[in-house]
N, C-alpha and C positions, 0 to 999 in steps of 0.2 A: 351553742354557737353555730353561724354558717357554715355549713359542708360545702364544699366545691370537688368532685370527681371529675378529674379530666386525664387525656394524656397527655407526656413530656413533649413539647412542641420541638422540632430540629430542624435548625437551621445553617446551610453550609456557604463558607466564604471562598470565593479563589483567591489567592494569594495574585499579586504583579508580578510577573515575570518578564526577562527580555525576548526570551524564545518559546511561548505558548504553545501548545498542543492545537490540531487541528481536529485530533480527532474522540473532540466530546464538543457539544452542543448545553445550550440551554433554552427554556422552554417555559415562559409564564402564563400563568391561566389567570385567574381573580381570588380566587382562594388558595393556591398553590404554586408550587415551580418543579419543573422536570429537570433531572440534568444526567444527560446520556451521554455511553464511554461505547467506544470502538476500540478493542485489539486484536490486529493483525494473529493469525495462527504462525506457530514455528512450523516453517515447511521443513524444516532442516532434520525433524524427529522421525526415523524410521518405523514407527509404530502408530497404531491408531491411535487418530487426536480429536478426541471429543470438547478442546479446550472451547469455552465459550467466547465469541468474539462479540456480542454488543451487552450491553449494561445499562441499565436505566433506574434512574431512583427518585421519588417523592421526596418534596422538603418543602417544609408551612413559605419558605422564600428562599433564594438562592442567590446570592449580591457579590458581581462579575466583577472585575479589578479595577475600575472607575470606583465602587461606593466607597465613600466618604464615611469617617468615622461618626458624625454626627447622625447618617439615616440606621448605620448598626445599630447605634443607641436606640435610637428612636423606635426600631423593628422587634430588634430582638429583646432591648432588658429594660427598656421604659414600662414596661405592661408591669415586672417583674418589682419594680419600685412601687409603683402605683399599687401594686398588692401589698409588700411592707407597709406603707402608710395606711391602707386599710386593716392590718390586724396578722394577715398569712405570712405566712411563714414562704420566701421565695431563693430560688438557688438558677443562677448562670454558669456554665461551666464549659469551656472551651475545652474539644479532641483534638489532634490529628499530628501528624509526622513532623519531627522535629523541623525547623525552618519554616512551617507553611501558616504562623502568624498569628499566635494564639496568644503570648502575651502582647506583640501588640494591641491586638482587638482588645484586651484586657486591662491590662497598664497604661498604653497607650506610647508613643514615640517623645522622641523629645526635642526632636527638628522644629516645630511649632506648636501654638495652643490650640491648633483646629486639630493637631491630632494627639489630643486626652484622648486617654482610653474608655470601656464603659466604667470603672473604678472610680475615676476622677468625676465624670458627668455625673453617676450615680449620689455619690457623695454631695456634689453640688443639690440634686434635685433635691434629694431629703432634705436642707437644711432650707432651701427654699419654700418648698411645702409647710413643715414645719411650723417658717417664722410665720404663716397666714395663718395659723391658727390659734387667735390668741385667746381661745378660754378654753384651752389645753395648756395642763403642765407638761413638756415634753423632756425628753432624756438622750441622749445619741452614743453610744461605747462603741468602740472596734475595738479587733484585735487582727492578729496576721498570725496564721500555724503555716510553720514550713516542715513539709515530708522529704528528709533524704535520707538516702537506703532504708526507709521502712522506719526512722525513728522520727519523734516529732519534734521540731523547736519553735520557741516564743519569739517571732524576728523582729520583735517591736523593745524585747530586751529593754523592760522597764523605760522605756523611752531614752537609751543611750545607744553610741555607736558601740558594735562588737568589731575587732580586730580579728578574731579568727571563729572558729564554727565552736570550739570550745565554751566561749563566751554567751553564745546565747543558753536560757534557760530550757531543760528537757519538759515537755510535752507528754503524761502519758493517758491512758485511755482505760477508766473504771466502767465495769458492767454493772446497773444498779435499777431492782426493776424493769430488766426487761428494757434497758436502755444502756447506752452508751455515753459514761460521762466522761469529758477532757478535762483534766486536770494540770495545775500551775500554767494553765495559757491566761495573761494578761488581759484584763479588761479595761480598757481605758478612757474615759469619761472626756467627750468632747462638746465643748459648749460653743464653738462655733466651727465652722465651714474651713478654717484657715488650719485649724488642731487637728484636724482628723488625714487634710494632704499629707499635712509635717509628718504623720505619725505613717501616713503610706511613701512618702518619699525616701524615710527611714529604715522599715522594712525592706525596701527596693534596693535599699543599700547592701542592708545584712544578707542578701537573697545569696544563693547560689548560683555563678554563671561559670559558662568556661566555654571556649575557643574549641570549636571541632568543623572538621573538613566542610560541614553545610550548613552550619550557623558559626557566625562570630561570638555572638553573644546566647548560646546556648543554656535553657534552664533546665540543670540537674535537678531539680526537686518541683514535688507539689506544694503548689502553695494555695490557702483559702485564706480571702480576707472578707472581715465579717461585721456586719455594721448592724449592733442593735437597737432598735427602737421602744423606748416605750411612751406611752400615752395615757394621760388620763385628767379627767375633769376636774378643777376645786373644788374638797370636799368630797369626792365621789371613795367608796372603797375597789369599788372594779376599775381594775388597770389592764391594758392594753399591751402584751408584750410581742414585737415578731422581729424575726431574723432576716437579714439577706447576706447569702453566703453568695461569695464571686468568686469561682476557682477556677485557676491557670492549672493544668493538668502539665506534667512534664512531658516531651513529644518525644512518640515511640522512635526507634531508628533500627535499622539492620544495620549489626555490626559490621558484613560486607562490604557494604558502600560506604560507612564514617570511615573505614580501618584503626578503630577506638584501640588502644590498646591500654597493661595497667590501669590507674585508679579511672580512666574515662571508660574502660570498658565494666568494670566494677560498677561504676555508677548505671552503666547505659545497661547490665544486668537486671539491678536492682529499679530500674524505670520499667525496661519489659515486664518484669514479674509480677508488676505492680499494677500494671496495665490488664495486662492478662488474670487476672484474679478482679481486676474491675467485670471484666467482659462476664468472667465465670456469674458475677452477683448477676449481671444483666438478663446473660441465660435465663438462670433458673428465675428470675422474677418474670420472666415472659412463658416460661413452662409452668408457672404455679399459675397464673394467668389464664391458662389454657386447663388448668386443674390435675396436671402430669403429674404436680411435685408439693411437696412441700415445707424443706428445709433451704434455707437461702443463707450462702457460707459468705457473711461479713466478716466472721474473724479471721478470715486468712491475711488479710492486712488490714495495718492502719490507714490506710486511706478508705478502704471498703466502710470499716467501722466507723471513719467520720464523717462518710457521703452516704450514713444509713439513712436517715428522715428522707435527704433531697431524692433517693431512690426507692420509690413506689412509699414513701412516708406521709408524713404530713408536712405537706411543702408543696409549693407552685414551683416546675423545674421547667428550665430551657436550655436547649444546649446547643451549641455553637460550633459546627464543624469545619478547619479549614482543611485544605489544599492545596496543593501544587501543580499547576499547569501544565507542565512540561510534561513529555516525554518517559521521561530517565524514572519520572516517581509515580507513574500512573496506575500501579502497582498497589502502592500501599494508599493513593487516593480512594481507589476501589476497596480497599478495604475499610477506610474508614468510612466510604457512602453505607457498606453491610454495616459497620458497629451501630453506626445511626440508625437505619432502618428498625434493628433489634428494638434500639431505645426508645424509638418511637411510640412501640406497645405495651411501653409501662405505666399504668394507669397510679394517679397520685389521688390521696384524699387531703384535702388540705381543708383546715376550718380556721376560723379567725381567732386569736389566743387571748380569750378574756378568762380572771381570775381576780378573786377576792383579795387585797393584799390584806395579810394580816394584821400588821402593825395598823390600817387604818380602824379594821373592823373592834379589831380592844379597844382602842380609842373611843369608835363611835358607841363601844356598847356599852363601856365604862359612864360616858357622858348620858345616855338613857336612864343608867342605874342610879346615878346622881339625883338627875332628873326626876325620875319616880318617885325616889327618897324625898326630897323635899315637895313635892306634891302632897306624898302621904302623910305630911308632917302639917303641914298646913290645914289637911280635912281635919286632924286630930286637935288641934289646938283650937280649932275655931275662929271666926270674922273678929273676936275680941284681943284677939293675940297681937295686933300691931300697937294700940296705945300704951303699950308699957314703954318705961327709961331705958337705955341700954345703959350699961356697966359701962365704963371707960376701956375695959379688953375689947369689949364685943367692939367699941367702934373704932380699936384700932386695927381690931382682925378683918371690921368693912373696909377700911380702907385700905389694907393690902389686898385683900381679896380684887376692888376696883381696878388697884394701878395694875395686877397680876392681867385682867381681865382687858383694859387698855392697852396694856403691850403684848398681847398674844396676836399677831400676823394674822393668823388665822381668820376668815372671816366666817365660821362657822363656831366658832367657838364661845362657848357659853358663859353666865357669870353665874358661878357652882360654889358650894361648901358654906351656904346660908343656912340646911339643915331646915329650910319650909317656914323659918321664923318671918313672919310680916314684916315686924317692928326692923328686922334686919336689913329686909328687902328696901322698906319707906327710907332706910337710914343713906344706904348704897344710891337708891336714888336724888337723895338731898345731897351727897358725896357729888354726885356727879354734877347738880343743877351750880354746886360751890364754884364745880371748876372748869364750868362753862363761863359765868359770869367774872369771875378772877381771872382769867385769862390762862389756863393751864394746870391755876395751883389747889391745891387741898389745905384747907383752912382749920384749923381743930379751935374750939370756941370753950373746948370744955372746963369748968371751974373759973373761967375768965383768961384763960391762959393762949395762949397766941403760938403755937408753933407750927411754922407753913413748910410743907417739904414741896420744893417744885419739882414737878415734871414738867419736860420739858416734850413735846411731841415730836419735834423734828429733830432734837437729839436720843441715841441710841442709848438703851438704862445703862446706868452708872456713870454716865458722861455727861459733864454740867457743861456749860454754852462756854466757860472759861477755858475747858479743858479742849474744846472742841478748835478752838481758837488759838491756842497753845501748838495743835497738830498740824494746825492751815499751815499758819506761819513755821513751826519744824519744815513740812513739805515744800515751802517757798523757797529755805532756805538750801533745803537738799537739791533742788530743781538747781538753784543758781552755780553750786557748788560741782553738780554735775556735768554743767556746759563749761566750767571751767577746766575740770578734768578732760573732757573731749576735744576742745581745740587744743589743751596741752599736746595730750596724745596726738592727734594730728598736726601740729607742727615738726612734733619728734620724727617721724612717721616719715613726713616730706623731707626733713632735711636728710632720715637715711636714705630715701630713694636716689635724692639729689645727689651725695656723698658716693653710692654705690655707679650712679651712670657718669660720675665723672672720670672715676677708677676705670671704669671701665675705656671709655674715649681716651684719655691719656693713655691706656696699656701700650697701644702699639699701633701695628699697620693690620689695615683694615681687608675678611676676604667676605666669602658670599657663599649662602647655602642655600639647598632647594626650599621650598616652600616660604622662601619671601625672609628665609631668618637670617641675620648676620650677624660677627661676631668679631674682636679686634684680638691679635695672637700674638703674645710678647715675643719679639725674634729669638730671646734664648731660653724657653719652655719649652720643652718636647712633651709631643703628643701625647696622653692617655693611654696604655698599653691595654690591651685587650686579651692577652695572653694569660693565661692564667698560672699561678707563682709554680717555682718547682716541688716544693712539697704539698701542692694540691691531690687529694686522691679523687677517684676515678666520679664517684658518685659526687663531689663538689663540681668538676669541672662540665657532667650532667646537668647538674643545677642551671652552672655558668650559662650555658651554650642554652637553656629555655630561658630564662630572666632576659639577656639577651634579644632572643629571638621575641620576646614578648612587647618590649622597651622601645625596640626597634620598627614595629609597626605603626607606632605612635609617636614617637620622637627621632626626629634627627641627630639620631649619635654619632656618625661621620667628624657635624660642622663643631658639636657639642666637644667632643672629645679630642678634636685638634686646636682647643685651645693653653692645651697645657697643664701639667700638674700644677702649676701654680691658680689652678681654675680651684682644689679642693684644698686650699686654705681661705676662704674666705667665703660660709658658708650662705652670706645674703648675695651675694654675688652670684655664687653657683646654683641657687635656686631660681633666683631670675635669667639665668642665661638656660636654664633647665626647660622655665617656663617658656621660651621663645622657642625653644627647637619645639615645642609641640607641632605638629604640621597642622593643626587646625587653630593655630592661632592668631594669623592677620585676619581670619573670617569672621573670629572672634569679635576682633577690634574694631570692624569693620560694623558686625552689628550691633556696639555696644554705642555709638553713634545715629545706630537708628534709634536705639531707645533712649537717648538722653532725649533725640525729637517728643516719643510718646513722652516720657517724664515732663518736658515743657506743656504736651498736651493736656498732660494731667491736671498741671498747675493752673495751667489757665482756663480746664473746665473750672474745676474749684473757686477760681476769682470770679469767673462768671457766675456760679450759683451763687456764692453770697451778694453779690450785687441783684438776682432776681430775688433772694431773699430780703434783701433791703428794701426794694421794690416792695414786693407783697405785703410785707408789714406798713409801708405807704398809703397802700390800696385803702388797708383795714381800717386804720387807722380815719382816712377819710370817711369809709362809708360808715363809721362808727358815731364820728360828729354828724353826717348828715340823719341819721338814725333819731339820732339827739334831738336835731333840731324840728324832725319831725313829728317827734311825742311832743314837744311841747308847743308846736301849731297844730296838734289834733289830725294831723294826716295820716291815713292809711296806705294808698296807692303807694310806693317811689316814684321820683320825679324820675328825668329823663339820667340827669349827670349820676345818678345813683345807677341806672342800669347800666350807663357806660363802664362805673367805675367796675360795675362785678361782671361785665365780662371779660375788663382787664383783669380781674382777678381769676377768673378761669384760666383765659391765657397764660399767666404767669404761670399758674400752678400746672399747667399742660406743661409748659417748656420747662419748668423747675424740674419737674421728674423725667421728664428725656435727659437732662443732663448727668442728673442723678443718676441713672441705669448705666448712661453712659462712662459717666466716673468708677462705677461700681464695676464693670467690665473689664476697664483699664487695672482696676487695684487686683481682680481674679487673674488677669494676663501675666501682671508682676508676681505674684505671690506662685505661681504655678512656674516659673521657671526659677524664681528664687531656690525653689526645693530641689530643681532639675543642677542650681548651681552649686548647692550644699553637696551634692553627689559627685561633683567633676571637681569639687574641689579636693576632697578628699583623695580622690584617686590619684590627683597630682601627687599631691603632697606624700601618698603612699609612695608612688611611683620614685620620687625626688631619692625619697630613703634609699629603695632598692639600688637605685641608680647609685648612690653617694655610696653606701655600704660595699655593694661590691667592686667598684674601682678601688676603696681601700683596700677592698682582700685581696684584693689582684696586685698591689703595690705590697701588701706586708704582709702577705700569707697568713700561713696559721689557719687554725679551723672555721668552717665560713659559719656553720651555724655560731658561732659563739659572737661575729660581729655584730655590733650595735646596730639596729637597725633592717639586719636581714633576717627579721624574726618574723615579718611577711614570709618569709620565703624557707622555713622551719621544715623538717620533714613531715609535721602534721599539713600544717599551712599548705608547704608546696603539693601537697597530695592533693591539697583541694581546691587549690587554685581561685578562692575566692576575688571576685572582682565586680566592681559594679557597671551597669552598662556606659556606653561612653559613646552613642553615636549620637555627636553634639554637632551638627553639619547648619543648624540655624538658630544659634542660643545667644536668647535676647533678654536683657535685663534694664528692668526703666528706671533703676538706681544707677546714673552714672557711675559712683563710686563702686558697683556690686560685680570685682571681675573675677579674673583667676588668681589675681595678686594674693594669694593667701599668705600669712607668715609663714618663712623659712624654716623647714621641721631642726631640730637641734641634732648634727650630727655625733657622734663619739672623737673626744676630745679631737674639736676642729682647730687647725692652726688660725687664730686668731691674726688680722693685720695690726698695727698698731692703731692705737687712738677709739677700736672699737670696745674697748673696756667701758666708758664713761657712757656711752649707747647703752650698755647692757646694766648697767646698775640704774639708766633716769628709766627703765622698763622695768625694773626689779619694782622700784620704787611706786612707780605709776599703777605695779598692778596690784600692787598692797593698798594703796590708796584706793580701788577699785571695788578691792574684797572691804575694807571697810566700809566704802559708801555701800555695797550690796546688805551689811549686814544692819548699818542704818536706815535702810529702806526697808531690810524686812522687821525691823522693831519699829517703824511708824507705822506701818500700813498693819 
C-alpha cells in the first residue's frame, strides 16, 4: 500500500477575549504563521535575571479571534477527512489550558448551527462523500471513549442515557502483538448522517463537566470520538478499513489560580499527570528521532496507550493548539506554543489500510473449486453426455438449484452443484427459457403431470403476492390506529396544560420576578424555607448549600420559592412554574417563533418542489410524444418546440436541486439542535428533581441521601458533579411543538390535588396502548 512520511502539522487558535494582551503579535507568510510573545522581566528579584523576555514560534497557520468555525474546519481537519476517505488512517487533537477553547473547536457551541464543532462537520462530510460513491459498498461505526482519572468509559453506553459515572461500561486496554487493543468500547453502526450526531449528542451528555473559577463548563476527562470507515467494491475481496480519531484533550490548569479543592483537585491531579506523561511520549519520540533513544514509555497511561498509532504511528496527525490572550495566562500559553513546537518534529508513516477479508476470499475460492469441479467433469464425460433423460430427482434438484441461483442478491454469483453434467446444464437452461416465457413460474411437464411452483421476483422467498398484501393492509391499519392514539394523546395533553394555567391564574394575587418570570402566590401559603431541618448533619447541610448555589445560577429561586408550600403538592404545576424561573427562558420563547417561521419555510420549500416536480414530469412527458411523433415522420433533427421544451427541462432540474439542497440544509439546522434539545432537556428535568427533592428534605428531614430523587446528588454523584453543558443563549428549534416542555419527572409520594387521579390512569392507559402498538409494529415489519 501507499506510504506517506510526513510531520505532525500544529496549528494554534486564540481564543476571544474582552481584554487581550498587547504584547504578542501575529505574522503570516504563505506557507506559515509566526506568532510572538513579550514578557516584561521581574525587576522586583534581587539576583541575576537571565529570564527571557521575547518568544517566537512557527505554526503550518495561526487563526486570530475573528476565525470562524467553518475556516478551522476547512484549515485544520478537512485534509484530515479527505485522508479517511482515502484509506489512512487520521487523528485531530486539541491542547491547551483549561478555558482557551478546545472542546469548543471540537464539539462545537450550541448558541448556533454556524458554530458545529469540527465533530459535527466531520461527520457530515463523510456521509456526504460517501453517498457519491455509488459502486462502493460503504460502512460508518463510531464510538466515544472517555478518560477520567486514568480509567476508561464507553460514553455512548450501548446508546442509553447513564445517570451517573457508574453506569457507563469500563474501557480497558490489552497489549497483543506488539499493539494496543481497547477492549468492551462499543462500536456502533450508523447508516445515516442523522445516527451518528444522535449518538455524539449522547456521549455529550454522559461527558464529564464541572464548574471551576475559569471555565463554567469545564472538562474533567479525555475524550476520543471515533468514526470508522470502511469501503469496498461489489464482489471485490480487498476492503478498505481507516480511522479518524478527534480528541478533546482535557486542559491542563495550575491549582494556584482554579484554587480546585477536594474531588476538583483530585481530578485536576489526575489531568496534569496525564498531560505530563503525554509530553514525556512526545520527548522521547523526538529524541529517538534524533537517534538519542530508544524506548518510548506509552504505558504510563491510558491515554499515552490509546494516542499510540496518532503518535509517530501509522496515522496522518494534526494538532490544534488553543490559547488565552490575556495577560493573567500568558504563561502557560507559552507553554503550550513549546509542547507544540516539540510535536511538530514527530514524523508519522501512514499507508492506506487495504486487506483481504476473509469471509469473501472462502467464498470466492470455494466458488473457483466448484467451478473446476465441474469443468473437470465435463472433459471426463465427453460432447455425448447432454443427450441423455434426466431422472425426475435430477430435475428437481435443477430446479432448486435455479430458484437457489435467482434469489442470490449477489450479482457475482454462480449457478454451481451441476457436477459438469451437460444434460444438467441444457435442462437449467430450458428451467429458465419456461420462466421467461410463463411469466415468473417453473412448469414441470413431467409424466404429464402439471405442478407450477411460482416465484414471484418482486416478492421476497417464502412470501406469496397474498401474503404480501395481507402486510400492506396490517400496516394501513396500524398507520390509522396510530394517528388515532396521537391526537388522543394530544388532546389529553392540552387539556392538562389548560387545567394546570388555570390553577394557576385562579391561585391568587399576582407579583414579578427578574428575568421576565412571573408567578401568582396564594395569600395564606408561606414561602419555601431554605433553612435546613434540625436534625440535618453537617455534611447534608454541605450538600445543601452546593445544590443550592448550583440551582441558583440557573434558575430563579427567590420568585420560585415564594410561592408557597402549596407550590409542592402538585407536581405538574411545580414543574412548569420550575420551567419558567429558568432565566434563559423568554429567549427561548422568543426563538422558538423564529423557528416556527423556518418550519413554514420548510413547508413551503417542499410544496414548491413537488409542484417543479409535477412540472418536469410535464416536460418529459411532452418531449416524449413529440419523440413519437417524430419516428414516425422519419425525422432526425428536433424541431424548434422540442428544443424549448428541454431547455425547460434543464431549468427545472437547475432549480429542482437548489431547492433540494436548500430543504436539505433546513432539515441538518433542525436535526442538530434537536440533539442540542435532548441535552437541555434533560438537565431540566434533572435539575426539577434536585429542586423538588431537596425542598422536601428541608420540610421533613431525615437523611438527605435516602430522598427520592436526590440520588443525583448521592456521595458518589455529588463527587462528580456530572452535568451537561447548558450555554443555550440561541436555541432554535423548527418543530414548533419541540420546547422545554418536557413531562414532569414523578416526584416521591407527591400530594396529589384532586380530580388529578383520572389524568393519571387515561396515561397509564394510553401508554400500554402505546407498548402495544410498538410491539405490533415490530411483529409486522
Amino acid at each position: 500500500p501507499k506510504q506517506v512520511t510526513d510531520t505532525i502539522k500544529i496549528y494554534l487558535r486564540v481564543r476571544p477575549a474582552a481584554n487581550p494582551s498587547k504584547n504578542y503579535s501575529i505574522a503570516k507568510e504563505f506557507e506559515h504563521s509566526d506568532v510572538s510573545f513579550h514578557l516584561d522581566k521581574n525587576v522586583h528579584r534581587e539576583v541575576i535575571n537571565n529570564q527571557i523576555e521575547d518568544y517566537q514560534f512557527r505554526f503550518a497557520d495561526v487563526f486570530d479571534r475573528e476565525t470562524t468555525q467553518e475556516q478551522i474546519f476547512d484549515r485544520v481537519a478537512k485534509g484530515c477527512v479527505e485522508n479517511v476517505l482515502e484509506g489512512y488512517n487520521s487523528t485531530v487533537f486539541a491542547y491547551g489550558q483549561t478555558g482557551s477553547g478546545k472542546t469548543f473547536s471540537i464539539t462545537g457551541g450550541s448558541e448556533s448551527y454556524a458554530q458545529r464543532g469540527i465533530i459535527p462537520r466531520a461527520i457530515s462530510m463523510i456521509f456526504d462523500e460517501l453517498g457519491k460513491k455509488t459502486d462502493e459498498d460503504c460502512s460508518v461505526r463510531v464510538s466515544y471513549l472517555q478518560i477520567y482519572n486514568d480509567k476508561g468509559q464507553d460514553l455512548l453506553n450501548k446508546g442509553n442515557d447513564a445517570r451517573s459515572l457508574e453506569d457507563l461500561p469500563k474501557v480497558s486496554i490489552q497489549e497483543a502483538d506488539d499493539e494496543f487493543v481497547v477492549k468492551d468500547l462499543g462500536q456502533h453502526l450508523c447508516s445515516r448522517q442523522e445516527d451518528a450526531l444522535n449518538l455524539l449528542f449522547l456521549g455529550d451528555t454522559n461527558r464529564m463537566y464541572c464548574e471551576t473559577t475559569m471555565n463554567a463548563t469545564s472538562s474533567r476527562s479525555h475524550c476520543i470520538f471515533t468514526v470508522s470507515v470502511e469501503q469496498r467494491k461489489p464482489g471485490s475481496a480487498v476492503v478498505r478499513r481507516s480511522k479518524l480519531h478527534l480528541v478533546d484533550l482535557a486542559g491542563s490548569e495550575r491549582v494556584k489560580k482554579t484554587g480546585a479543592e477536594g474531588k476538583i483537585l483530585r481530578e485536576a491531579k489526575y489531568i496534569n499527570l496525564s498531560l505530563h506523561y503525554l509530553q514525556e511520549v512526545i520527548t522521547a519520540l523526538c529524541d529517538k528521532a534524533e537517534g538519542r533513544r530508544d524506548h518510548i514509555p506509552y504505558r504510563q497511561s491510558l491515554m499515552t496507550m490509546v494516542l499510540r498509532d496518532s503518535l509517530g504511528g501509522n496515522c496522518r496527525t494534526v494538532m490544534l493548539a488553543t490559547a488565552h490572550p490575556q495577560d493573567a495566562f500568558m504563561d502557560e500559553t507559552i507553554s503550550t506554543c513549546k509542547f507544540s513546537q516539540r510535536v511538530a518534529s514527530i514524523k508519522t508513516n501512514a499507508h492506506i489500510n487495504e486487506e483481504a477479508d476473509p469471509a469473501l476470499v472462502v467464498k470466492r475460492l470455494k466458488t473457483e473449486v466448484a467451478t473446476l469441479k465441474e469443468e473437470l467433469a465435463m472433459y471426463r464425460q465427453g460432447d455425448t453426455a447432454g443427450d441423455r433423460e434426466l431422472t425426475t430427482d435430477e430435475k428437481e434438484k435443477c430446479k432448486d438449484l435455479v430458484m437457489q441461483y435467482l434469489a442470490d442478491a449477489d450479482d457475482t454469483a454462480r449457478l454451481t452443484g451441476l457436477e459438469g453434467d451437460l444434460a444438467r446444464f441444457f435442462y437449467c437452461y430450458r428451467v429458465m427459457k419456461d420462466m421467461i416465457h410463463s411469466g415468473g413460474n417453473i412448469s414441470n411437464n413431467n409424466n404429464n403431470n402439471s405442478n407450477n411452483a411460482n416465484i414471484s421476483a418482486s416478492s421476497p422467498p417464502g412470501q406469496t403476492e397474498g401474503g404480501a398484501e395481507a402486510i400492506a393492509q396490517l400496516k394501513l391499519q396500524l398507520q390509522a390506529k396510530d394517528n388515532e392514539l396521537s391526537m388522543l394523546l394530544s388532546i389529553v395533553q392540552k387539556y392538562q396544560v389548560q387545567k394546570s394555567a388555570v390553577a394557576t391564574q385562579t391561585a391568587g394575587g399576582n407579583g414579578g420576578a427578574s428575568g421576565g418570570y412571573t408567578h401568582n402566590t396564594p395569600p395564606s401559603s408561606p414561602p419555601l424555607s431554605r433553612a435546613p431541618p434540625p436534625d440535618a448533619t453537617k455534611q447534608d447541610q454541605v450538600k445543601m448549600l452546593a445544590i443550592e448555589h448550583k440551582l441558583g445560577t440557573d434558575y430563579n429561586l427567590d420568585a420560585l420559592d415564594s410561592q408557597g408550600v402549596e407550590l409542592l403538592k402538585d407536581t405538574t404545576r411545580a414543574f412548569e412554574e420550575f420551567r419558567k424561573s429558568w432565566r434563559k427562558f423568554e429567549q427561548i420563547e422568543r426563538q422558538k417563533d423564529e423557528q416556527r417561521q423556518r418550519c413554514d419555510k420548510a413547508k413551503a420549500l417542499a410544496h414548491t418542489i413537488n409542484e417543479h416536480s409535477t412540472k418536469i414530469s410535464a416536460v418529459k412527458s411532452k418531449i416524449q410524444m413529440l419523440r413519437a411523433e417524430r419516428a414516425t415522420q422519419g425525422w432526425d433533427e428536433p424541431d424548434p418546440e422540442e428544443k424549448t421544451l428541454f431547455a425547460q427541462l434543464d431549468m427545472g432540474k437547475t432549480e429542482y436541486r437548489k431547492l433540494v439542497a436548500e430543504l436539505s440544509e433546513e432539515k441538518k439546522v433542525y436535526e442538530h439542535f434537536q440533539g442540542i434539545l435532548k441535552g437541555v432537556s434533560a438537565k431540566l428535568t434533572q435539575d426539577f428533581e434536585n429542586w423538588w427533592a431537596l425542598r422536601k428534605w428541608q420540610m421533613t428531614g431525615g437523611n438527605m441521601d435516602r430522598t427520592r430523587s436526590i440520588a443525583s446528588f448521592s456521595d458518589k454523584q455529588f463527587a462528580e458533579r456530572r452535568e451537561a453543558p447548558t450555554t443555550i443563549t440561541n436555541l432554535t428549534m423548527a418543530d414548533s411543538n419541540a420546547s422545554i416542555k418536557t413531562r414532569p419527572p414523578v416526584a416521591s409520594n407527591p400530594h396529589k390535588p384532586r380530580g388529578a387521579a383520572p389524568d393519571a390512569e387515561v396515561q397509564a392507559e394510553l401508554q400500554k396502548l402505546f407498548q402495544a402498538r410498538e410491539k405490533l409494529r415490530s411483529g409486522v415489519t
